[in-house]
N, C-alpha and C positions, 0 to 999 in steps of 0.2 A: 532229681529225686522224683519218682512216683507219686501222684496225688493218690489217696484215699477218696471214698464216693464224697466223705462228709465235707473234706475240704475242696473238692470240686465243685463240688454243687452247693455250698455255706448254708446247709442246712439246718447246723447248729443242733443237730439229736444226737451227738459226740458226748462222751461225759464233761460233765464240765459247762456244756454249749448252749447257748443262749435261751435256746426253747424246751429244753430237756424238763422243767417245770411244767408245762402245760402241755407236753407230748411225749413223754418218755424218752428214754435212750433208744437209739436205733439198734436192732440185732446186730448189721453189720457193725457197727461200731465196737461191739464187744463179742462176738462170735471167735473165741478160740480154737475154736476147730477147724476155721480155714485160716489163721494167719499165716504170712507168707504167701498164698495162693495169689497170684500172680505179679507178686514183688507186693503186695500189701499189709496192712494191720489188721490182725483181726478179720474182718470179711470185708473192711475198704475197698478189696478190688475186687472182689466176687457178688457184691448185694444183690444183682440178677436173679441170683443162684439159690437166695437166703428168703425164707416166706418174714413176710410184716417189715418190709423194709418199707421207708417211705419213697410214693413216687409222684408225683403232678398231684402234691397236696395231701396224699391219702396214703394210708396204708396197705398195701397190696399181699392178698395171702399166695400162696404156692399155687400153682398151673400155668396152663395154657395162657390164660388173660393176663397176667404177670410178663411171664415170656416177652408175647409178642411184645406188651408195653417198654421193655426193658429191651428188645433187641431196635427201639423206634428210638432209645435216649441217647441222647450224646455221648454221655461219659462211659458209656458200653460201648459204643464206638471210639471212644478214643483208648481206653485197655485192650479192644480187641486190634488196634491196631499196632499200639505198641507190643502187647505179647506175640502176634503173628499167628503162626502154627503152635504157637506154647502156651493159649488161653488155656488155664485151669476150667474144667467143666464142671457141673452139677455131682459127677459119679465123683470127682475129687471131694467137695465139700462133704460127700454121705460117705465116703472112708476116711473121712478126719485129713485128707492132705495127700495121700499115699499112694502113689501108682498115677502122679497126673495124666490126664490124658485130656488130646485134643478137644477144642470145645464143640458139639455137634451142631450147634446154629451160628 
């Protein structure tokens, strides 16, 4: 089975998850618009992709400084390995899922 980012990383911003009281739910955790997107839940395997996901502690908004952080984490490296040439990209997440296409970093 595919890890989602929450249960990789036991970050606990999942509903339900241990920290969700003092840091809210993580967007990927409940982002419908990408589930499924690279065999995951909700945005689990896309959070790269998704602005305010947590990362090295903090919340991180949409750009460039997100990006590179997120193409330096492990768990972006272990989805980008296992999808191969079939990583869902960023242009999947902003058409809701539809037309995946290869991911360009």
């Amino acid at each position: 089975m595919k890890l989602n980012c929450w249960e990789a990383r036991q970050c606990g911003l999942q509903p339900g998850g241990r920290r969700v009281a003092r840091l809210g739910v993580c967007p990927a955790a409940v982002d419908r618009a990408a589930d499924g997107l690279n065999g995951g839940r909700n945005g689990g395997r896309i959070c790269w992709a998704l602005p305010e996901t947590l990362c090295r502690g903090r919340f991180q908004a949409a750009g460039a400084p997100k990006l590179a952080a997120c193409m330096d984490c492990e768990f972006y490296r272990l989805v980008r390995a296992e999808e191969g040439a079939g990583l869902a990209s960023l242009d999947a997440v902003l058409s809701g899922g539809a037309g995946l296409q290869a991911c360009p970093f």
